[in-house]
C-alpha positions as CSV (number, residue, x, y, z in Angstrom):
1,X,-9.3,-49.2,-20.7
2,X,-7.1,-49.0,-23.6
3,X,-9.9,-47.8,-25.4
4,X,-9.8,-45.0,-23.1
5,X,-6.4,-44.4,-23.3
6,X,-6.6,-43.9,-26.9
7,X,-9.6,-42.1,-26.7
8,X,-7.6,-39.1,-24.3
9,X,-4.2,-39.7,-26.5
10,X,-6.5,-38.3,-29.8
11,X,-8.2,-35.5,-27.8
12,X,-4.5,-34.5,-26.4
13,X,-3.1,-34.5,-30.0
14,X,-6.0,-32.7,-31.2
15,X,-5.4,-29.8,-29.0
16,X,-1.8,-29.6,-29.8
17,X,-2.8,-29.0,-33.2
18,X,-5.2,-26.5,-32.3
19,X,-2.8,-24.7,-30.7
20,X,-0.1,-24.3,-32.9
21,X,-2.5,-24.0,-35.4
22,X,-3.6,-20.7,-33.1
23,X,-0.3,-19.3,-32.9
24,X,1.1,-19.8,-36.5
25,X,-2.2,-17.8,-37.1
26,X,-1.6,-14.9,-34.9
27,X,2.7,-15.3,-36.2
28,X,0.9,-14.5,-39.8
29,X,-1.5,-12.1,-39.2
30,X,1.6,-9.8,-37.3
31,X,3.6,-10.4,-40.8
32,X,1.0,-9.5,-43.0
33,X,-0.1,-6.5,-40.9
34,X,3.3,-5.7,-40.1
35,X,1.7,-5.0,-36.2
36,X,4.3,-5.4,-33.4
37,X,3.5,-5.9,-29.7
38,X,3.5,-2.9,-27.9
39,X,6.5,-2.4,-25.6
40,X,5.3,-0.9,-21.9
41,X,8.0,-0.1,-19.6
42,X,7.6,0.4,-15.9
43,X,9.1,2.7,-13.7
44,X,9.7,3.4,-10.0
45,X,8.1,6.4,-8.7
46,X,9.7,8.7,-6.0
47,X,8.1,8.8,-2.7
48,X,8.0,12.8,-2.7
49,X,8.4,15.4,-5.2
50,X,10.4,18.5,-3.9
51,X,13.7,20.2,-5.0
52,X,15.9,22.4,-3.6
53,X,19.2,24.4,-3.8
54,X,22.3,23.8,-2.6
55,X,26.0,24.0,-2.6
56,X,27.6,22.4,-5.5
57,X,30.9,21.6,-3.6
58,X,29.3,20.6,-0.5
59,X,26.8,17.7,-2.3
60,X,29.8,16.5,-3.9
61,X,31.7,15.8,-1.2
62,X,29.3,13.8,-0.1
63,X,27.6,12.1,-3.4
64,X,30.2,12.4,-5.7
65,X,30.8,8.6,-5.7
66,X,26.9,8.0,-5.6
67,X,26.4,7.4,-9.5
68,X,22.7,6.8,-9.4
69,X,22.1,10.1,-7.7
70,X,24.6,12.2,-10.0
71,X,23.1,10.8,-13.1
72,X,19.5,12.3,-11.4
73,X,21.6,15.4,-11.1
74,X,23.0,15.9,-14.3
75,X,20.0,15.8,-16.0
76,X,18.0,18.1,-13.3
77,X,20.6,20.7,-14.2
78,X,21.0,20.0,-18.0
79,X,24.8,19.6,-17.3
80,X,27.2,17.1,-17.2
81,X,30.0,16.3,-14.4
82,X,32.6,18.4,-15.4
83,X,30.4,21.5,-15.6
84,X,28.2,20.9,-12.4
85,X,31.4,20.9,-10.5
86,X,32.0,24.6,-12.0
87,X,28.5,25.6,-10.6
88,X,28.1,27.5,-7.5
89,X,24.7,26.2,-6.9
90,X,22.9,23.2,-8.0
91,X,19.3,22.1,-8.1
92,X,18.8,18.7,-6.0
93,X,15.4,16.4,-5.2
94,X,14.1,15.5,-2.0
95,X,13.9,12.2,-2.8
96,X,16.0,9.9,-4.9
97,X,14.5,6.5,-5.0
98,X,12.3,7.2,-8.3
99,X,13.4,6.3,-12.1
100,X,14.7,9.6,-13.9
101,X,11.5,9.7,-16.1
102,X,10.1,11.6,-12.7
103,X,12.4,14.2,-12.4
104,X,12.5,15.3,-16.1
105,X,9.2,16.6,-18.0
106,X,7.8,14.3,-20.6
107,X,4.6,11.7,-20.1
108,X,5.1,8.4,-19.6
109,X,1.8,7.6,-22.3
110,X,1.0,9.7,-24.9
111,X,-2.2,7.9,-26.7
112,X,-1.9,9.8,-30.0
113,X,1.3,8.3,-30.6
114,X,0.1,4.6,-30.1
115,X,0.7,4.3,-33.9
116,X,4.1,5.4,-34.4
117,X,6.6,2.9,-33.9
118,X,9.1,5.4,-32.9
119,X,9.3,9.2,-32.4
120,X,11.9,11.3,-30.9
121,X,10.8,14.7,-29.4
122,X,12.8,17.6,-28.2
123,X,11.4,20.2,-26.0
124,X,13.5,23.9,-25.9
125,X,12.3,25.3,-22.8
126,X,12.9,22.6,-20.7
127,X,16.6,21.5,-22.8
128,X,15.2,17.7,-22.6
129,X,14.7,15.3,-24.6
130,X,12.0,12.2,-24.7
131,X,12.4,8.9,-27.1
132,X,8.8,7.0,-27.8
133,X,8.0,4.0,-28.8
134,X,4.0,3.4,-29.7
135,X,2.8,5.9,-27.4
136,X,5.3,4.9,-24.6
137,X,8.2,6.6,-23.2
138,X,11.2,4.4,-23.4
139,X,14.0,7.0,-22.9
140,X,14.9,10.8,-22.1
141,X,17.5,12.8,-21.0
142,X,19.2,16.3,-20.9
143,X,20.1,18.3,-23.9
144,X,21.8,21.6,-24.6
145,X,20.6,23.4,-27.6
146,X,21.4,26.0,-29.6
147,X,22.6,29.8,-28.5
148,X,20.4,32.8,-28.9
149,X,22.3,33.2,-32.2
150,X,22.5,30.3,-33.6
151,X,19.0,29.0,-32.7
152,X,18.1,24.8,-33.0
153,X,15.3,24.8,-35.6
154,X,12.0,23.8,-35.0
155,X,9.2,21.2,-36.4
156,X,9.4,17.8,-37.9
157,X,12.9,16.4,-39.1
158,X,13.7,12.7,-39.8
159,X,17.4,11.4,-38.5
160,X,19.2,10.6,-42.3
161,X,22.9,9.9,-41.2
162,X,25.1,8.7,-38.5
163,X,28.6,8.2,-37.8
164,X,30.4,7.4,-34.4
165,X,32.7,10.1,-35.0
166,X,32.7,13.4,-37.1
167,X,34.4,17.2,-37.4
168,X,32.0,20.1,-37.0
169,X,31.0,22.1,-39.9
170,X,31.2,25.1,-38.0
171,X,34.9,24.8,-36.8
172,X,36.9,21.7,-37.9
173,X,38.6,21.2,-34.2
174,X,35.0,20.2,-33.3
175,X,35.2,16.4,-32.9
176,X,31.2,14.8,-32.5
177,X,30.9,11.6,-31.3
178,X,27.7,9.4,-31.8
179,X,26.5,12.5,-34.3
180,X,23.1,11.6,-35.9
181,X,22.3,14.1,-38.8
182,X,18.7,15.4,-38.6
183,X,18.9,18.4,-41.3
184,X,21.1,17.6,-43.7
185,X,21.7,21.1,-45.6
186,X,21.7,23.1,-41.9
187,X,24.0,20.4,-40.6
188,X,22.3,19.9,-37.5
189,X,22.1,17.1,-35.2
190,X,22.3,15.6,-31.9
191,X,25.9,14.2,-30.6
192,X,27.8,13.7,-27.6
193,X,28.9,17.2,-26.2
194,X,29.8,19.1,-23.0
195,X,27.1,20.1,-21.9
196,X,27.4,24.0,-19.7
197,X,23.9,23.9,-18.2
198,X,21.9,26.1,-20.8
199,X,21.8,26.3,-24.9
200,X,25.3,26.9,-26.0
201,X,25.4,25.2,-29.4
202,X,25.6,26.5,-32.9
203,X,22.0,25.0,-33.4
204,X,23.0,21.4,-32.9
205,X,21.6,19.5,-30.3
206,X,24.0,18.5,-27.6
207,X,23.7,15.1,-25.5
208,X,25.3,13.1,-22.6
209,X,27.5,10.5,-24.0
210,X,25.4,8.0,-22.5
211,X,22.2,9.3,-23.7
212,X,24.2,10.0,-27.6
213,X,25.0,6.4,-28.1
214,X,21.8,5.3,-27.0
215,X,19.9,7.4,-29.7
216,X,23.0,6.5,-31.8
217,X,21.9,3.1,-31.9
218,X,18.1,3.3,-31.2
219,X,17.4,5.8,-34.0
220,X,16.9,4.4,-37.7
221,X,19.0,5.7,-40.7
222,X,17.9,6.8,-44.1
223,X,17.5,4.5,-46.8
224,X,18.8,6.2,-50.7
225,X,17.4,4.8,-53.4
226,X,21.2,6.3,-55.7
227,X,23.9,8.6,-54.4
228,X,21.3,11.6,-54.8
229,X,17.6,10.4,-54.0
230,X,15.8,9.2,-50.6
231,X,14.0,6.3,-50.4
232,X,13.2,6.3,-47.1
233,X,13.3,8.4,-44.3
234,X,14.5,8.0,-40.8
235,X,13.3,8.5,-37.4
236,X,11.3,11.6,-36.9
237,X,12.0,13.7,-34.8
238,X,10.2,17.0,-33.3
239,X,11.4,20.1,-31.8
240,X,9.4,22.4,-30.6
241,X,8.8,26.0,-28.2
242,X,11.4,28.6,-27.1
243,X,13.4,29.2,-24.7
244,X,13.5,32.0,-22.7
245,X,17.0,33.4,-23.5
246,X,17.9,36.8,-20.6
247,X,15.5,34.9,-18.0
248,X,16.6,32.4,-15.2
249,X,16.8,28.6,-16.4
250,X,13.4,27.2,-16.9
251,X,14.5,24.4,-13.9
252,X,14.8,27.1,-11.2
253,X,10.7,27.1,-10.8
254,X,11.1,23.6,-9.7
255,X,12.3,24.9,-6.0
256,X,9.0,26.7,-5.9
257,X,6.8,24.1,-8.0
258,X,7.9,20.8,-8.6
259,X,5.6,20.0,-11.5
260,X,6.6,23.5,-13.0
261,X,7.8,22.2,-16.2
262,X,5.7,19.3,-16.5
263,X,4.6,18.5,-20.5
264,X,1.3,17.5,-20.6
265,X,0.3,14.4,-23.1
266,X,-2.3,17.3,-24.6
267,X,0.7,19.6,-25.3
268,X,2.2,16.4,-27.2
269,X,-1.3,16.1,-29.0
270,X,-0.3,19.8,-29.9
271,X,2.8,19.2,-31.2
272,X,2.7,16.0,-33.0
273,X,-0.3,16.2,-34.6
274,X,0.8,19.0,-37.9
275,X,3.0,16.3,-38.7
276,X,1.1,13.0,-37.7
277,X,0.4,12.2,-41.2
278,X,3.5,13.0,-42.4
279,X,5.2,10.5,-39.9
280,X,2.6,7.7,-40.7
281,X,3.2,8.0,-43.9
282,X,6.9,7.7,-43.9
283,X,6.8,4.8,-41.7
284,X,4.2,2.9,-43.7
285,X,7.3,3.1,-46.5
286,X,9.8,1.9,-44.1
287,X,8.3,-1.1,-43.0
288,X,7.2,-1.8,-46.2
289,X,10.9,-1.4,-47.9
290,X,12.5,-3.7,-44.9
């Protein structure tokens, strides 16, 4: 008996070892390789897809203390609460019970992106905004772009600096809040900002406040090498299309076609991949310099 009892003791010990041994291994191949478990986020989906117009004053009357369904609001209407209650008429879902990743464009997957740590992507025609990380959507919201005049520039940008609050470079009463700095020289970037329901900015890229200190914090700085040289890029981000300035908001064809303004994870493909190589690159420095 005792012989048995040491006999199972060993084999027990034995395993132990095997099985730290196992996970110290997999600890060190994820520092060598730098690899990080991919982060998959799951989201309620309404039971119906359908929207419809209807009288801004009368919906608030009734929902205006109903946070969940306002936030689905704002961002359906690319506005924010002070300007939806200036509307006349607002755009509003059949259904309420789904995560807000339903009622705005983006994918939830994009496969070409599995690679990229983090990407943030800006869409003009639609005035939203989607955050990835490794292929998955993790966050999106409504923006407010820039005027016909004063356009928001497209293609690849990297986020360089932030600060919580800053003054406009186009008028010095401007106070940003949350601004993250995306072209340094053009002095655009996305902030907190009130947000009218279409592209009203001087090319920046206006957010919620909510949605600002999110990418605030979520988005990665610039590392210099001296006061005059970049190490390290941030965060890239994309913008990309056009809007159609003179024509009715993009968000009206929902009422007729609820999937009007879908982005399909092909168009992504389309986007992204110019600059694929580009954003590899720069992250393969990052995590190297960190």
């Amino acid at each position: 008996m005792k012989k048995l009892y040491y006999t199972s003791n060993i084999l027990l010990l034995l395993v132990l070892v095997l099985l730290g041994s196992c996970k110290k291994n997999e600890k060190t191949t994820q520092e060598k390789t730098g690899t990080k478990p991919h982060k998959t986020v799951e989201y309620t989906e309404p039971k119906s897809f359908g929207f419809h117009f209807e009288k801004t004053k009368e919906w608030l009357e009734i929902n205006k203390s109903d946070s969940a369904k306002s936030a689905i609001v704002y961002a359906i209407n690319r506005t924010d609460k002070a300007n939806l209650a200036k509307m006349d008429s607002i755009i509003i879902p059949a259904d309420f019970s789904g995560d807000l990743v339903y009622y705005l464009p983006f994918p939830l997957h994009v496969a070409s992106l599995k690679e990229v740590s983090k990407v943030l992507i800006f869409s003009y025609p639609a005035q939203t905004f989607a955050a990835y990380e490794n292929g998955e959507l993790v966050y999106t919201g409504p923006t407010n772009m820039g005027r016909k005049k004063d356009q928001t520039p497209t293609g690849l940008f990297f986020t360089n600096w932030k600060a919580e609050k800053t003054t406009s470079t186009f008028n010095d009463e401007w106070d940003l809040k949350w601004n993250f700095n995306i072209e340094n020289k053009l002095g655009v970037g996305f902030h907190q900002y009130e947000l009218p329901g279409y592209p009203a900015s001087h090319s920046c890229l206006r957010l919620l406040e909510k949605d600002a200190k999110y990418l605030y914090k979520w988005a990665d700085e610039w590392i210099l090498k001296d006061s005059e040289n970049v190490r390290v890029k941030g965060t890239p981000v994309i913008v990309f299309g056009s809007y159609p300035f003179g024509e009715p908001k993009p968000w009206f064809a929902l009422v007729k076609d609820p999937k009007a303004l879908d982005i399909s994870e092909s168009e992504i493909d389309t986007q992204v991949k110019p600059f694929l190589k580009d954003i590899l690159d720069n992250q393969k420095v990052r995590e190297g310099s960190i």
